[in-house]
ROSEMAR-317866 format. One record per atom (N, C-alpha, C): z, x, y; residue in three letters; atom name. Coordinates in pm, 1 decimal, decimal comma, padded with zeros to 6 digits. Atoms other than C-alpha are relative to their C-alpha. Layout:
+----------+----------+----------+------+------+
!       c3 !       c1 !       c2 ! type ! atom !
+----------+----------+----------+------+------+
!        Z !        X !        Y !  Ala !   CA !
...
+----------+----------+----------+------+------+
This chain:
+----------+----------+----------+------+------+
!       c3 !       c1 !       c2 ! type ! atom !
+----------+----------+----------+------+------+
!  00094,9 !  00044,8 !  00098,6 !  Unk !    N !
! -00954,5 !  00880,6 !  02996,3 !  Unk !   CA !
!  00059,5 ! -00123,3 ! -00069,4 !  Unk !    C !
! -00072,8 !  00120,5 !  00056,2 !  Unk !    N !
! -00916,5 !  00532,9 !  02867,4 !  Unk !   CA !
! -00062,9 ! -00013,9 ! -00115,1 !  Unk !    C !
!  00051,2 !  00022,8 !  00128,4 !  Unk !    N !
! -00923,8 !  00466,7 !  02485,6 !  Unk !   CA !
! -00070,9 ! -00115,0 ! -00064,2 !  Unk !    C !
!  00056,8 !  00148,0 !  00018,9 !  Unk !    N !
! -01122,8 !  00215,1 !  02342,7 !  Unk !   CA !
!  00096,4 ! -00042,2 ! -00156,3 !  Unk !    C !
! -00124,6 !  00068,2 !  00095,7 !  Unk !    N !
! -00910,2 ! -00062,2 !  02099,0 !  Unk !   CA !
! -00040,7 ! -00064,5 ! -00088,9 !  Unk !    C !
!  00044,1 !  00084,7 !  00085,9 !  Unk !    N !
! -00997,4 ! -00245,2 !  01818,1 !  Unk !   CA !
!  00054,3 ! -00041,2 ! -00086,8 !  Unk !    C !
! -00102,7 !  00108,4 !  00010,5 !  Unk !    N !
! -00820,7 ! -00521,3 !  01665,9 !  Unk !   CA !
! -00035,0 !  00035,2 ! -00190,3 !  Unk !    C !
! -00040,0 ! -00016,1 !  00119,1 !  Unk !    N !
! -00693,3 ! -00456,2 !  01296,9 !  Unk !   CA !
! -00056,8 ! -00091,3 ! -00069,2 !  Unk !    C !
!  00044,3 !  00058,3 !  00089,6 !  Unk !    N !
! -00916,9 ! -00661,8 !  01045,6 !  Unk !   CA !
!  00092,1 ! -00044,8 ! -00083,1 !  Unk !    C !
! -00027,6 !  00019,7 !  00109,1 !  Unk !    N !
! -00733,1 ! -00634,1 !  00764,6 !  Unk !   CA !
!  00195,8 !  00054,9 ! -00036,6 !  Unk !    C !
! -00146,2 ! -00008,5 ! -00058,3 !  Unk !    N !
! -00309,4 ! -00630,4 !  00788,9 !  Unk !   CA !
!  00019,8 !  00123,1 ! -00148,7 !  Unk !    C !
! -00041,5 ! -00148,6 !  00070,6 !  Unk !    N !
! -00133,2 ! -00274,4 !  00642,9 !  Unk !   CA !
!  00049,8 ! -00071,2 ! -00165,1 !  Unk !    C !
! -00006,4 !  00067,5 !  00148,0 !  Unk !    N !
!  00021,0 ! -00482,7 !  00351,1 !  Unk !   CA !
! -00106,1 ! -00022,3 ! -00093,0 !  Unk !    C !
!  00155,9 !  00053,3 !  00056,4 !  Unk !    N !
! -00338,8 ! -00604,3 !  00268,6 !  Unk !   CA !
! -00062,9 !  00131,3 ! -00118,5 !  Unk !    C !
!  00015,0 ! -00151,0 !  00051,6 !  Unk !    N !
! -00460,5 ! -00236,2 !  00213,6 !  Unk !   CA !
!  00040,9 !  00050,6 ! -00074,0 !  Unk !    C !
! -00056,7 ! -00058,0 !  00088,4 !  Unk !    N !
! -00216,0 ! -00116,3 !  00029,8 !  Unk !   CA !
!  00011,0 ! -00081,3 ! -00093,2 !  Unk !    C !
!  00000,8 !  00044,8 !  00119,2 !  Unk !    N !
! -00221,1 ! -00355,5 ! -00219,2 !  Unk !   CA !
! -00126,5 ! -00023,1 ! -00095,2 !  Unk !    C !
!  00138,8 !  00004,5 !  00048,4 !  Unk !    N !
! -00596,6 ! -00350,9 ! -00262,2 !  Unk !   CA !
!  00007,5 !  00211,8 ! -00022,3 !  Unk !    C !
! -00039,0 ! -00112,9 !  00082,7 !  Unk !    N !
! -00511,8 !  00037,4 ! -00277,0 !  Unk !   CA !
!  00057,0 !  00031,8 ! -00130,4 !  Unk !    C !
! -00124,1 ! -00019,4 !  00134,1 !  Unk !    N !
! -00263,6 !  00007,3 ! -00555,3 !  Unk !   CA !
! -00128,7 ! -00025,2 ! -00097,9 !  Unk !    C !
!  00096,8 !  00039,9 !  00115,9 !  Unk !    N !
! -00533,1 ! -00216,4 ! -00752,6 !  Unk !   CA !
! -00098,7 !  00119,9 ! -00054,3 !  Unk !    C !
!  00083,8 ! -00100,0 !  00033,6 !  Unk !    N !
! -00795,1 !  00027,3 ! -00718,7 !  Unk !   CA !
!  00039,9 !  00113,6 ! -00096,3 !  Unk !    C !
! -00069,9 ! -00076,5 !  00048,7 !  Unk !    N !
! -00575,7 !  00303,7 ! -00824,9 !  Unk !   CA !
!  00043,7 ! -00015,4 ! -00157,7 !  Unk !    C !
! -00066,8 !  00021,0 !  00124,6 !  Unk !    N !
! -00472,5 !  00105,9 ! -01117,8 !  Unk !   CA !
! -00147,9 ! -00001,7 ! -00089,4 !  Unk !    C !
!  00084,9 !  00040,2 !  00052,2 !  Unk !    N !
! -00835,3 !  00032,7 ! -01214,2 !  Unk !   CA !
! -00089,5 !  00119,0 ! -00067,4 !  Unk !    C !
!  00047,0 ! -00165,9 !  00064,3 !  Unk !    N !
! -00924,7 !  00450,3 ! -01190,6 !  Unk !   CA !
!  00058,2 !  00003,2 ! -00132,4 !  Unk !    C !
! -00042,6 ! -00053,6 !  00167,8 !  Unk !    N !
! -00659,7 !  00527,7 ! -01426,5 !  Unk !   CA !
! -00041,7 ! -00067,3 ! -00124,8 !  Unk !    C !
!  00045,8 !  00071,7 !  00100,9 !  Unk !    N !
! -00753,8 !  00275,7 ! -01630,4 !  Unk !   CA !
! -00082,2 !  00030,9 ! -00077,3 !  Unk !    C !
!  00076,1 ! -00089,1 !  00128,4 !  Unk !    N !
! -01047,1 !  00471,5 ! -01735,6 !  Unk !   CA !
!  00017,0 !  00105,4 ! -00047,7 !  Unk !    C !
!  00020,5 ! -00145,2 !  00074,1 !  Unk !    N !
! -00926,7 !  00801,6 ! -01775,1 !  Unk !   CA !
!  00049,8 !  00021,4 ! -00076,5 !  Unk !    C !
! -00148,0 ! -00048,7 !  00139,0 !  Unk !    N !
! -00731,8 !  00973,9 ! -02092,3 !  Unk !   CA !
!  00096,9 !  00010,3 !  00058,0 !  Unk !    C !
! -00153,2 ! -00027,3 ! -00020,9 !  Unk !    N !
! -00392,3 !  01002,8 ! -02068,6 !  Unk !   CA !
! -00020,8 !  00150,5 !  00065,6 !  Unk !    C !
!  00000,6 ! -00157,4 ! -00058,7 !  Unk !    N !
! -00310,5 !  01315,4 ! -01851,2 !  Unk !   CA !
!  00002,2 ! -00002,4 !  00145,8 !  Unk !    C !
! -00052,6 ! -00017,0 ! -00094,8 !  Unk !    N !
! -00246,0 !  01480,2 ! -01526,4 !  Unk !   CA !
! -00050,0 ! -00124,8 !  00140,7 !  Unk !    C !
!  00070,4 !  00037,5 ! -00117,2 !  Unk !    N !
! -00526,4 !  01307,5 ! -01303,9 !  Unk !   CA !
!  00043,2 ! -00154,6 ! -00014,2 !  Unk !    C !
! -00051,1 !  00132,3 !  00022,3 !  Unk !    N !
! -00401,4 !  00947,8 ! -01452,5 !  Unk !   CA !
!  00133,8 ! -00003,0 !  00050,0 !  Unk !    C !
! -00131,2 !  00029,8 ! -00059,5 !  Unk !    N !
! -00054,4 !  00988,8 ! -01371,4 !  Unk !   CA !
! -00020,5 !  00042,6 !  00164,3 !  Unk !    C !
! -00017,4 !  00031,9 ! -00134,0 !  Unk !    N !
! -00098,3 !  01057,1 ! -01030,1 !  Unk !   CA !
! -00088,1 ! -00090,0 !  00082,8 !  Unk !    C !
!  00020,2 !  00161,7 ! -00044,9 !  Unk !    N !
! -00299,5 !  00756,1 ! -00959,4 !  Unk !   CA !
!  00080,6 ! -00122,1 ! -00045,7 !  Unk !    C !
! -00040,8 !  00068,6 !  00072,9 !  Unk !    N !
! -00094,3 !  00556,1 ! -01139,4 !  Unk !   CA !
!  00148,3 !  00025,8 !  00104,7 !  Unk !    C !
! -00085,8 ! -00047,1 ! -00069,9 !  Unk !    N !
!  00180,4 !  00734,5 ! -00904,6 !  Unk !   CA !
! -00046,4 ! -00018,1 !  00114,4 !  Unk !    C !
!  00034,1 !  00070,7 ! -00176,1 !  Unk !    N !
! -00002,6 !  00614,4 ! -00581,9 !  Unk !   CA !
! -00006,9 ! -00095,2 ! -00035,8 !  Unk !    C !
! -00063,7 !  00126,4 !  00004,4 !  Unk !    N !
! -00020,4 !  00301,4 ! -00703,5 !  Unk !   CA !
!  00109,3 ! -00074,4 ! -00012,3 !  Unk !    C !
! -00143,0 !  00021,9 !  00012,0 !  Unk !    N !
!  00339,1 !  00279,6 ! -00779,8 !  Unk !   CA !
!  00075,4 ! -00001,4 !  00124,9 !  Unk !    C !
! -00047,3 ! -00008,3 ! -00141,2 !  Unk !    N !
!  00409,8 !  00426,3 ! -00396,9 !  Unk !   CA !
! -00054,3 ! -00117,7 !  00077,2 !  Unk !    C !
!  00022,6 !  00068,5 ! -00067,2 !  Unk !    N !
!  00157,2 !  00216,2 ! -00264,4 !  Unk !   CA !
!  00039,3 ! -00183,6 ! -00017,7 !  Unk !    C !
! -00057,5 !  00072,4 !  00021,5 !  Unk !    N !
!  00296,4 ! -00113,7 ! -00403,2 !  Unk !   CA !
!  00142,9 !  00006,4 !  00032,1 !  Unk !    C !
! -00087,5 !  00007,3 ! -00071,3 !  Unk !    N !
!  00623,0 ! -00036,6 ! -00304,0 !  Unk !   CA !
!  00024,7 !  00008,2 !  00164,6 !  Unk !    C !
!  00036,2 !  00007,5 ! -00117,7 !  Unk !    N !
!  00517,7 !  00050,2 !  00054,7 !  Unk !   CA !
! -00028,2 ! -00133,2 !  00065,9 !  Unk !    C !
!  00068,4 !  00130,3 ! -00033,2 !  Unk !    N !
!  00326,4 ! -00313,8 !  00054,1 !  Unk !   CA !
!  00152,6 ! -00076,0 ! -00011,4 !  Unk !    C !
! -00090,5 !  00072,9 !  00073,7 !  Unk !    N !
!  00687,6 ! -00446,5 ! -00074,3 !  Unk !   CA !
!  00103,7 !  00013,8 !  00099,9 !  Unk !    C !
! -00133,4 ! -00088,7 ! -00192,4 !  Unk !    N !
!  00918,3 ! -00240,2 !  00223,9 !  Unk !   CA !
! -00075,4 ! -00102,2 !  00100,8 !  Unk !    C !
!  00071,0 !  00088,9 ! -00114,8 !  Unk !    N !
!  00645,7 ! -00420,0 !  00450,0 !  Unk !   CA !
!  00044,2 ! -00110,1 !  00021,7 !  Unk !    C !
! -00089,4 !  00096,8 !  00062,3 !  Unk !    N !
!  00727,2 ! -00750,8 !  00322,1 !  Unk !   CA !
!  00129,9 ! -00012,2 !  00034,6 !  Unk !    C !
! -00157,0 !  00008,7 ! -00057,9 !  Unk !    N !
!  01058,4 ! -00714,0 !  00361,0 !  Unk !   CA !
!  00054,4 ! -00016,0 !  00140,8 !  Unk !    C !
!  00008,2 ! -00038,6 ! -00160,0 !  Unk !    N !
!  01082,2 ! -00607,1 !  00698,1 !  Unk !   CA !
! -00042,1 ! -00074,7 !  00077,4 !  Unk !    C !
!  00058,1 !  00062,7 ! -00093,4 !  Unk !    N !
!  00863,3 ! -00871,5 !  00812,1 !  Unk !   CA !
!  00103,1 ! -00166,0 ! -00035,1 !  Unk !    C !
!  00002,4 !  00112,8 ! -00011,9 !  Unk !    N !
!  01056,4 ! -01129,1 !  00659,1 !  Unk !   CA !
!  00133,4 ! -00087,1 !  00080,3 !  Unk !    C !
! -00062,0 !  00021,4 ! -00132,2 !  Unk !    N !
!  01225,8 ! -01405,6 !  00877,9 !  Unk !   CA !
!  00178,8 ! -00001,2 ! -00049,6 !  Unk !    C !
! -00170,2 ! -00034,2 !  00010,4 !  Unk !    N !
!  01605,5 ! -01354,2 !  00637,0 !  Unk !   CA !
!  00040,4 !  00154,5 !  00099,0 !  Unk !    C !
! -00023,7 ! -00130,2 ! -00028,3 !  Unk !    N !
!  01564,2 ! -00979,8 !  00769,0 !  Unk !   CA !
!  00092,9 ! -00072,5 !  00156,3 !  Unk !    C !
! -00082,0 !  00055,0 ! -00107,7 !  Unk !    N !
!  01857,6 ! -01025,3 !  01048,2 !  Unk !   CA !
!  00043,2 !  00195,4 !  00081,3 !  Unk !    C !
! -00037,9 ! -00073,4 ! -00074,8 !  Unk !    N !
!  01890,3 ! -00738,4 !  01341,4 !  Unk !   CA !
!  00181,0 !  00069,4 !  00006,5 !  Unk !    C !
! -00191,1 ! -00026,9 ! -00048,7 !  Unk !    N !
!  02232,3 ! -00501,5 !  01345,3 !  Unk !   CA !
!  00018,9 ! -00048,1 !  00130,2 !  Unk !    C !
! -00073,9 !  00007,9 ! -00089,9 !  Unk !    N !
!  02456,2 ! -00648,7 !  01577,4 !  Unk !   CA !
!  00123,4 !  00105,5 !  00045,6 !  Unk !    C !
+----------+----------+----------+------+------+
């Protein structure tokens, strides 16, 4: 069975940083409390995730020899 493929729109960095926003924009309305801190706690992961990406892609990153 052959899978069908389709070409990534929108690059993983991209996402997650339009994730983070969002995330930041929920808490933004709610009271202080449980359901705010853990958006506020995916946006914190997902900005660092976008930030590891980054890194990794960039051209100082040098291969162990």
């Amino acid at each position: 069975m052959k899978r069908s493929r389709s070409k990534q729109e929108t690059s993983l960095e991209a996402l997650l940083v339009r994730e983070a926003q969002n995330s930041r924009e929920r808490a933004d309305k709610l009271p202080p409390g449980t359901e705010r801190d853990a958006l506020l706690e995916k946006a914190r992961q997902a900005d660092t995730a976008a930030h590891m990406i980054e890194w990794i892609n960039s051209p100082g990153l040098q291969p162990p020899e």
